[in-house]
C-alpha positions in Angstrom: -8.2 11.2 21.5 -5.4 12.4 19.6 -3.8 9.9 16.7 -0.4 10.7 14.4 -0.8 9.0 11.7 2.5 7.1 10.0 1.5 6.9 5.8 3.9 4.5 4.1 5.0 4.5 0.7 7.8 2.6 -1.2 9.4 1.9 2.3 9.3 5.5 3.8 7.2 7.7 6.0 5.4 10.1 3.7 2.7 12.7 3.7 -0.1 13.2 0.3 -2.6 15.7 -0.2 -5.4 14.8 -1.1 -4.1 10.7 -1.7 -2.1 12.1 -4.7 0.6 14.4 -4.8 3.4 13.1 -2.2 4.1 16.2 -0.3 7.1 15.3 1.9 8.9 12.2 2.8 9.9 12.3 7.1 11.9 10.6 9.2 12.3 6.5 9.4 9.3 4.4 10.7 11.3 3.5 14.1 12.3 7.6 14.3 8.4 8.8 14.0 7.5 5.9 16.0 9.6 7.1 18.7 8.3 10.6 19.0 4.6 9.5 19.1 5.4 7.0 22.0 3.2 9.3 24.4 0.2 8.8 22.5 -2.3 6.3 23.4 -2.9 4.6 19.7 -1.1 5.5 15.9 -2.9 5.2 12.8 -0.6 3.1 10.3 -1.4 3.3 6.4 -0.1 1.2 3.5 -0.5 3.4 1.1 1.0 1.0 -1.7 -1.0 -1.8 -0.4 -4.2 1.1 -0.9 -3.5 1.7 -4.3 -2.6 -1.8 -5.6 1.0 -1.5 -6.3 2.6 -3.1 -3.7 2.5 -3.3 0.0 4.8 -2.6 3.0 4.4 -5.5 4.8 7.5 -5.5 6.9 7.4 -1.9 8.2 3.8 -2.9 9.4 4.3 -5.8 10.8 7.2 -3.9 12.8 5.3 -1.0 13.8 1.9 -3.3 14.9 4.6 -5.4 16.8 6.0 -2.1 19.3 2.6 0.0 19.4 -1.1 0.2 20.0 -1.8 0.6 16.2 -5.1 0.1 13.6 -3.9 -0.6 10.3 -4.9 0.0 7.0 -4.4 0.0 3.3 -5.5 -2.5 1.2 -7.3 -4.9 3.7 -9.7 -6.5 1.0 -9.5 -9.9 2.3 -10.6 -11.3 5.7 -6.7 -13.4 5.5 -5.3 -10.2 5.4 -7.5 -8.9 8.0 -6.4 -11.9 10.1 -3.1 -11.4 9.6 -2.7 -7.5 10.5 -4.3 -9.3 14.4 -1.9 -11.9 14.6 0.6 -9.3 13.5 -0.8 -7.5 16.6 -2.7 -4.6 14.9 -5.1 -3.3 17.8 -7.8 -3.0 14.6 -7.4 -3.4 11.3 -9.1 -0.4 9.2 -11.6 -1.9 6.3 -12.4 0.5 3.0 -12.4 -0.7 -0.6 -13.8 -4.3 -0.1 -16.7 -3.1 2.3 -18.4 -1.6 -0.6 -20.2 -3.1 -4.1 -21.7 -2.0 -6.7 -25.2 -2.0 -5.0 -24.1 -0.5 -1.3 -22.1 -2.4 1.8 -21.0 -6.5 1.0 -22.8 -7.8 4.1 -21.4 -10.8 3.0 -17.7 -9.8 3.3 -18.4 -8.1 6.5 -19.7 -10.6 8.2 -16.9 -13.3 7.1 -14.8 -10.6 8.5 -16.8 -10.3 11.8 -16.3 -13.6 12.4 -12.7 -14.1 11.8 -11.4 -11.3 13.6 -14.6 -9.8 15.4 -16.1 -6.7 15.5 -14.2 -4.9 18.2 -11.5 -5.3 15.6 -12.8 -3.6 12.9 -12.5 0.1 12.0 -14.9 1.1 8.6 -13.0 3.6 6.7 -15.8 6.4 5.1 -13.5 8.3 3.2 -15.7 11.3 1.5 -14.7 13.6 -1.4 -17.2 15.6 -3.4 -20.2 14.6 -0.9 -18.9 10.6 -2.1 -17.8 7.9 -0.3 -14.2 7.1 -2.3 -12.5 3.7 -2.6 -9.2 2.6 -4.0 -7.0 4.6 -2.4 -9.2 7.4 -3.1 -9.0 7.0 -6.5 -13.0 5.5 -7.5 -16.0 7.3 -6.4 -18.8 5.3 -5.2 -22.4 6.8 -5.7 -22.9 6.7 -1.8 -22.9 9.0 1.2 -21.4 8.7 4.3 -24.6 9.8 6.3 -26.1 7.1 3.8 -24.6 3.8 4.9 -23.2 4.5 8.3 -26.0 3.5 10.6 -26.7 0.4 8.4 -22.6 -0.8 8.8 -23.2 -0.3 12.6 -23.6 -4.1 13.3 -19.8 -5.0 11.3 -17.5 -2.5 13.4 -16.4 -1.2 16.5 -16.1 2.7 14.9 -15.6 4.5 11.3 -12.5 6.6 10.0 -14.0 9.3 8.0 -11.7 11.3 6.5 -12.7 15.1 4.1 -10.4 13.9 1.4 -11.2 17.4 -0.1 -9.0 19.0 2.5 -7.0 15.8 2.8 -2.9 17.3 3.0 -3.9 21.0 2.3 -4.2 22.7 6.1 -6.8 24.4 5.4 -9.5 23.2 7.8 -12.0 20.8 7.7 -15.5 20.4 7.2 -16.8 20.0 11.0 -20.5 20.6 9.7 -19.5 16.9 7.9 -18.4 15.0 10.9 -21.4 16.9 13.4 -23.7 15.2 10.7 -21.9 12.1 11.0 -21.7 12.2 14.8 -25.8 12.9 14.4 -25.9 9.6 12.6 -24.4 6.8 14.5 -23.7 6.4 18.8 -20.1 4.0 17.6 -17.1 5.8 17.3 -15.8 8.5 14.9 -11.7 9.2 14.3 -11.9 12.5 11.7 -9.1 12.7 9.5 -8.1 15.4 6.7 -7.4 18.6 6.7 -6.9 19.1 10.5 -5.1 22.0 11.0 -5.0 23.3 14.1 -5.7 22.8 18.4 -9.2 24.5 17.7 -10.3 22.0 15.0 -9.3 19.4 17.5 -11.1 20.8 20.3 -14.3 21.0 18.2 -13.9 17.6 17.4 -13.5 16.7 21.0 -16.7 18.6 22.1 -18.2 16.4 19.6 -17.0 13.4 20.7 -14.8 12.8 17.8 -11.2 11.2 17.9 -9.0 13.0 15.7 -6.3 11.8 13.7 -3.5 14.2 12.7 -0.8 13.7 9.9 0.4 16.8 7.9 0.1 19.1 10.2 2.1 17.4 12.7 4.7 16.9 10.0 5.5 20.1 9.2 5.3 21.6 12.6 2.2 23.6 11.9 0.8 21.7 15.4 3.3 21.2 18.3 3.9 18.3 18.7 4.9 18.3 22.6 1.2 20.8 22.9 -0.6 17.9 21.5 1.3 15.0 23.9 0.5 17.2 26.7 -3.5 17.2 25.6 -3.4 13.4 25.0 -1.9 12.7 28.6 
């Protein structure tokens, strides 16, 4: 499966690389909504809400309201969690507050199982330097993806893992990374960063890995009416 993803940021759809350095702002949220109709899901991130300075509440709530959508950014609270459902999130996307200091809080995640239930529940394992990265990319944790993800199997229905390395740049990805991770654990896997072109997607595929597409989409390096045709 093939997911645009719609990054927001002070009220606007934007692109990053590497969860840093804004690299473009595009068209509204109702405009890129629109042209992604013919996909099957979108991948909506609250980048303000990630990084702790803010949130977009309203543009989410809209865009979980007229799609199939799993939302992130900043979901550290099972409320919040709740909320993105009743919204009508398909699945909210869990990072930052499924980690402590001493590995996974099996605590949280099981208050969060309960509330919203594990089909729900997407586990972002978001890597950069071999690390598994929280707050909005900002804090590296001293874990591994390949570490942790067979032991967070009972909490979700499927992990984002996204190279933030390559995150932006369009310069590949790491597939060795996600055929390790595909190795690791039968739930499913949506890739994310540095997708570039029909090829990487194709390997994913073979893999059995969902791939979810932003900069490259946004600056026309992939077509977009190609990729609606493989999604149908």
């Amino acid at each position: 499966m093939i997911i645009p993803c719609i990054d927001l940021m002070d009220g606007k759809v934007v692109q990053l690389v590497q969860g840093r350095e804004k690299a473009l702002e595009a068209d509204s949220p109702d405009e890129m909504l629109r042209r992604f109709a013919a996909f099957p899901q979108i991948q909506v991130i609250d980048l303000d809400a990630a990084m702790g300075r803010g949130e977009n509440d309203a543009l989410v709530e809209m865009l979980a309201a007229k799609a199939v959508t799993r939302v992130g950014g900043g979901v550290r609270t099972v409320e919040r969690a709740r909320k993105l459902v009743n919204e009508g999130a398909f699945r909210v996307i869990v990072g930052t507050s499924a980690f402590g200091a001493a590995g996974p809080d099996r605590e949280f995640l099981r208050s969060l199982v309960d509330a919203v239930g594990r089909e729900r529940i997407v586990l972002a394992l978001d890597s950069k330097g071999g690390r598994i990265v929280v707050k909005g990319w900002q804090e590296a944790t001293r874990f591994t993806a390949e570490d942790v993800v067979r032991s967070l199997e009972p909490y979700c229905s499927g992990f984002l893992c996204t190279y933030v390395d390559k995150e932006g740049m369009m310069q590949g990805t790491d597939l060795d990374w996600f055929r390790r991770l595909r190795e690791a654990t039968e739930l499913e896997i949506t890739a994310a960063g540095g997708i570039t072109t029909i090829d990487d997607i194709r390997a994913l595929d073979q893999m059995r890995i969902h791939a979810a597409v932003g900069m490259a989409i946004y600056t026309g390096r992939l077509d977009l009416a190609k990729l609606m045709s493989m999604a149908q």
